[in-house]
N, C-alpha and C positions, 0 to 999 in steps of 0.2 A: 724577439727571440723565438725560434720554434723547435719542435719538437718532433722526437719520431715515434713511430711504434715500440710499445715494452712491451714484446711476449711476457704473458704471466711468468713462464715459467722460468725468467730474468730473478725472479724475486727470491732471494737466498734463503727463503724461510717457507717458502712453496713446498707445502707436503708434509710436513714438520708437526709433531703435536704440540708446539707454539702455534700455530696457528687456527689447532682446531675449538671449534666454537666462535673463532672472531667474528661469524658472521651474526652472533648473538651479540655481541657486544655494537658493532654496526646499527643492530635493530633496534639498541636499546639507546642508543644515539639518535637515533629518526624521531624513536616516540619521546624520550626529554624533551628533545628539543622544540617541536612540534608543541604539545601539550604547554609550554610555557609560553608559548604565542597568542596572545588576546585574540585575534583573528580568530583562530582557531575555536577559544571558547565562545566568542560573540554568535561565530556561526551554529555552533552547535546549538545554543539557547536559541538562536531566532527558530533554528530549524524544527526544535521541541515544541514553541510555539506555534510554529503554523503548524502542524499535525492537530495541536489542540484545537486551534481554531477553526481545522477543517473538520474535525467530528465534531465538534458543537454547532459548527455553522449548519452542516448534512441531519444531523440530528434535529435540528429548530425548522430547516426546510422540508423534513420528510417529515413532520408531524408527530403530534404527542398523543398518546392516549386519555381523552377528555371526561371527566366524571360531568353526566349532566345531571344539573336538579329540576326538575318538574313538579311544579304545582297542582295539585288534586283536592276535589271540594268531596270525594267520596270513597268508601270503601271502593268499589269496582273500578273506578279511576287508577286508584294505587294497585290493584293488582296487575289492571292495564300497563303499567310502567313498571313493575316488574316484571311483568313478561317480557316487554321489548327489552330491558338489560340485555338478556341473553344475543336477542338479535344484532343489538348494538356491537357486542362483543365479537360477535361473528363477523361483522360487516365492518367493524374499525379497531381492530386486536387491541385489545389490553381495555377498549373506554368500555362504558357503561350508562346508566341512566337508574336514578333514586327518585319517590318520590317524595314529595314534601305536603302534608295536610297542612289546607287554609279554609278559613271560614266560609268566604262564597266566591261565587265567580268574581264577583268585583275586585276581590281580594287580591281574588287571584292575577286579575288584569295588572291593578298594581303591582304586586312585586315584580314584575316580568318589567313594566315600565321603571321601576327604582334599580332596576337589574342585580336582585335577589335572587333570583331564580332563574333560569335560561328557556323555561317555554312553560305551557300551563295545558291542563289535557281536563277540559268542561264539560258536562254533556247538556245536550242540547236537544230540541224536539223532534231531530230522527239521527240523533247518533253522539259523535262526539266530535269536538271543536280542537284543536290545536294554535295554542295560542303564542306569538313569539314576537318581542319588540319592532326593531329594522329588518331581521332574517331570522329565520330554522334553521339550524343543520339538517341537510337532506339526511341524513343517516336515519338521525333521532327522528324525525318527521315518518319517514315508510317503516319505523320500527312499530311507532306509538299508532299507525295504520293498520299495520296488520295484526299486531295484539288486539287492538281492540275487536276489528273485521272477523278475528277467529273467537276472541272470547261471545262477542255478540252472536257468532252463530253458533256456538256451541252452547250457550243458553236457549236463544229459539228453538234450536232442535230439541232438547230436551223441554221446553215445554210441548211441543209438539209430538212428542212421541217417536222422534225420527232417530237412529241407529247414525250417530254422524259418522263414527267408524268404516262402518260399510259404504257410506254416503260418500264416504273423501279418499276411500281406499285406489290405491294405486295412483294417485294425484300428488305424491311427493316428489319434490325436484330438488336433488342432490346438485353440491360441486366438489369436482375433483380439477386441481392444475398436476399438468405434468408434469412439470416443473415447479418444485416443491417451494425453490427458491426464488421465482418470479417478483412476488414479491417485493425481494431486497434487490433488484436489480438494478435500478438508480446507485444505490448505495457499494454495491460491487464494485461496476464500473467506476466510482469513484476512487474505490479502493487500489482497483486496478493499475489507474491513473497515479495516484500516487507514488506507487511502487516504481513505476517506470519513472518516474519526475525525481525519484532520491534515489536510484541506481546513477542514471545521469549524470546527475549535479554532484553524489558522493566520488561516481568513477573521475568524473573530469578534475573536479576539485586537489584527491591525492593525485591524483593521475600528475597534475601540472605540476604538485609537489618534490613529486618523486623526478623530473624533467628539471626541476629549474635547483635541485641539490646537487644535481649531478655535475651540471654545466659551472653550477657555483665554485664548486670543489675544483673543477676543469680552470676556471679564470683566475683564482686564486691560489694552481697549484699545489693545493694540500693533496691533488690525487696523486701526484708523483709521489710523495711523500709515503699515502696510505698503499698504494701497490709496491713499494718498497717493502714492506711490511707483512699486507694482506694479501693474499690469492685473490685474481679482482672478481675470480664468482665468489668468491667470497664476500666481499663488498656490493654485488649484485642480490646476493642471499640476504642480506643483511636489510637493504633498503626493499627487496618486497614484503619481509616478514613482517618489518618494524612498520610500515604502512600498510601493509593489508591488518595488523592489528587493532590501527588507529581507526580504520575504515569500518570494521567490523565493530567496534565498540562503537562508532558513532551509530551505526545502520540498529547494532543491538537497543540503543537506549531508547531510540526513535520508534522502535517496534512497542519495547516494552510502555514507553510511553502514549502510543497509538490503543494499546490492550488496555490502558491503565485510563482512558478518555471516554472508551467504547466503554468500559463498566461502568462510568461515573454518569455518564448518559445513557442508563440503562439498555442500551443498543447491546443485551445479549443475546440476539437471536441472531444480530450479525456477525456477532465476535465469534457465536459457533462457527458460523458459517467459513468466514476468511480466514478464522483463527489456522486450518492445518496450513493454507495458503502464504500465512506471516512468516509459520516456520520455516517451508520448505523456503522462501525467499531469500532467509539470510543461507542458507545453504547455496544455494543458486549464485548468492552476492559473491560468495568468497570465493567458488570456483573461479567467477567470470572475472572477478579484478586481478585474483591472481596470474590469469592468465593475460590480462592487459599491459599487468604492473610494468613485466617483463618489456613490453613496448614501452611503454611511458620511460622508462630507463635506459633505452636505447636510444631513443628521438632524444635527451639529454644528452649523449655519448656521441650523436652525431654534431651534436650544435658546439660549436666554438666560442657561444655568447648568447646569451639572454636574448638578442634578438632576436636568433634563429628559433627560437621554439615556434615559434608563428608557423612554419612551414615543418619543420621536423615532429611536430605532434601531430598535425594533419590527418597524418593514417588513423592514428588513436580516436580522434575525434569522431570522426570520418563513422570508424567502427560502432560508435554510440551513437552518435545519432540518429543512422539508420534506421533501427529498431526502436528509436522514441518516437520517430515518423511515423512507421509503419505500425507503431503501438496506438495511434494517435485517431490513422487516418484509412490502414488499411484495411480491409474484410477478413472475416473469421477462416476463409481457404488461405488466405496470407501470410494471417497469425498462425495458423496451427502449422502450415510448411517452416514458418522463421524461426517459430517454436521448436524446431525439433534440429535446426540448424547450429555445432556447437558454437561456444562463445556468447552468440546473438541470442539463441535460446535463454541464456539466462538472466535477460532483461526479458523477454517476451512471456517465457513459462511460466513465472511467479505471478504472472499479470492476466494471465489467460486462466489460472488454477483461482484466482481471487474472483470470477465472473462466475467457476463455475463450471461441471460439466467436461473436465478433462479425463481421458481415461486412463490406466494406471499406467500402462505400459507406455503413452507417448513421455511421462513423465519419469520412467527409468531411461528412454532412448534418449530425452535430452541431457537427463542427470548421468550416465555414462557419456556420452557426447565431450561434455563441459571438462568430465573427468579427463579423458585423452586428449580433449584440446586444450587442456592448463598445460598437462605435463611438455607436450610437444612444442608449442608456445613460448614456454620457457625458457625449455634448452636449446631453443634456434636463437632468441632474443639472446642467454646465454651469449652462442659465440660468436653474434656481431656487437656485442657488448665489450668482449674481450680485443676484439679486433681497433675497435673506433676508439674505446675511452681515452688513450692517453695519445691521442692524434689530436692535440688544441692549434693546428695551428689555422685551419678553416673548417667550416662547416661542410662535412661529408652527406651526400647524397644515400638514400637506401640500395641503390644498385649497385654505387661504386662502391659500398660496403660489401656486399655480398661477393664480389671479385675479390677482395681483399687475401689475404692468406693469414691462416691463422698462427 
């Protein structure tokens, strides 16, 4: 048996304040039903986890802040190793270097050998020795160098009567990075990386949802039922709201979970960092799915069966992945033009703002962008939504909808 077109405005209750808000009731139908799906929460939890896994794993790769102990047979020894602290601290943020009083060198060889201690600083018949089981850390090694190289001649000079002051004057050599965040940059781009990898997977994910509810309702007929009923933007209303909520809660928990990883593995210097980059993302996120949803609901409206989604989400597809491509593989003249492209911008921007170094105004041209292209987006999806939905009897083409009449 097949069917024809129902202009909405068939439906004897089109217009009516019976019907207003149904598209609340629709949304609140998407997210029940949805949320009671194990699928649903299995996924969420895996996805929790790999966020955790991936700031502990970046966190364990990108290095820890090391307290070393070094072993000293003398006052000027230990002073020596307090001095390098500080250098240590400069050259590996947050480590340090303590020392530890032992009786003599021999002592001191031992505990380095029983692996008590992590190196031993000796003096020896023209200076001092640095002592370390199978390896040094180069750091601590050019620290406990130059502490010593300056304390030793700041004593010679002063038995000698020499002004070291004047002696070493103008021989200071500063560092400045221009880039303040260089740094964290391993750790960005990972950030970055992520961002686009759960944009992706959350768009396609409801994306498919919101495609294969429609078609459902389509094969099973309850949509003749429900446009009987409801104004079918209305029922279009209804399944973006109720999925872009689902969406946004998932993308929120993952965020707050990603903030809640970075604190617990002290990575606050990066959580400054991406931190405004997290927010604006889920901003970014909501624009962009909402302006997809509208597709995703359409490619179901064109499909007469479950198997057509294969081809009728295509476009949707199509539209995402470009931009994980190009997030992945292309060059920063690439990213900043796709960045400022709507829709596409709002996988790109969130991801280019987490590296770093975007300037304000490219980030309100994509965020107004995003803005005009949901609205617009919408209400074109809108009226080939209207046109296709209760057409089950084959799967419709995007063109030959577009000829359609509304």
């Amino acid at each position: 048996m097949t069917t024809t077109s129902i202009p909405p405005t068939t439906s004897p209750y089109a217009g009516t304040d019976s019907v207003r808000g149904a598209w609340r009731v629709v949304a609140e139908r998407e997210i029940t039903t949805r949320v009671r799906e194990k699928t649903y929460r299995y996924s969420l939890l895996a996805m929790v986890v790999g966020i955790v896994a991936t700031v502990v794993l970046s966190s364990l790769l990108g290095g820890k802040p090391t307290d070393h102990t070094v072993g000293v047979v003398d006052e000027r020894g230990a002073g020596i190793v307090t001095a390098a602290s500080a250098e240590v601290d400069r050259a590996d943020d947050g480590s340090s270097a303590e020392p530890r009083e032992l009786a003599s060198a021999e002592a001191a060889e031992q505990a380095v050998r029983d692996g008590d201690i992590d190196a031993a600083l000796v003096p020896t018949d023209d200076g001092y020795e640095v002592i370390g089981d199978k390896e040094i850390d180069g750091t601590l090694s050019a620290a406990l160098t130059s502490a010593a190289s300056g304390q030793v001649l700041e004593s010679n000079a002063e038995e000698q009567g020499v002004d070291l002051g004047e002696l070493t004057a103008g021989s200071a050599v500063s560092e400045r990075l221009l880039d303040a965040d260089a740094e964290d940059a391993g750790s960005r781009q990972v950030a970055a990386f992520v961002f686009v990898l759960l944009f992706y997977v959350t768009a396609v994910t409801f994306g498919m949802t919101i495609a294969q509810s429609v078609v459902q309702e389509k094969e099973s007929r309850v949509v003749e039922i429900l446009a009987a009923a409801v104004p079918i933007r209305a029922l279009l209303w209804g399944k973006i709201a109720g999925n872009t909520v689902l969406a946004l809660g998932q993308i929120v928990v993952l965020v707050v979970t990603g903030v809640a990883a970075l604190a617990a593995t002290g990575e606050n210097g990066l959580l400054s960092s991406i931190g405004p980059a997290m927010a604006w993302y889920v901003v970014f996120f909501v624009l962009g799915f909402v302006a997809l949803a509208g597709l995703w609901a359409v490619a179901g409206s064109l499909a007469s069966r479950q198997e057509d989604l294969g081809s009728t989400t295509m476009p949707g597809q199509i539209i995402l992945f470009a931009p994980y491509i190009l997030a992945v593989a292309a060059g920063e003249g690439v990213k900043t033009v796709v960045s400022l492209v709507p829709v596409l911008s709002a996988m790109i921007m969130p991801a280019r703002m987490a590296e770093g170094g975007v300037p304000a105004w490219q980030i309100a041209v994509a965020l107004g962008g995003n803005v005009i292209g949901a609205f617009l987006l919408v209400r074109f999806a809108a009226r080939l939504y209207e046109r296709t939905l209760m057409r089950t009897e084959r799967k419709i083409g995007f063109g030959e909808a577009l000829k359609l009449s509304d």
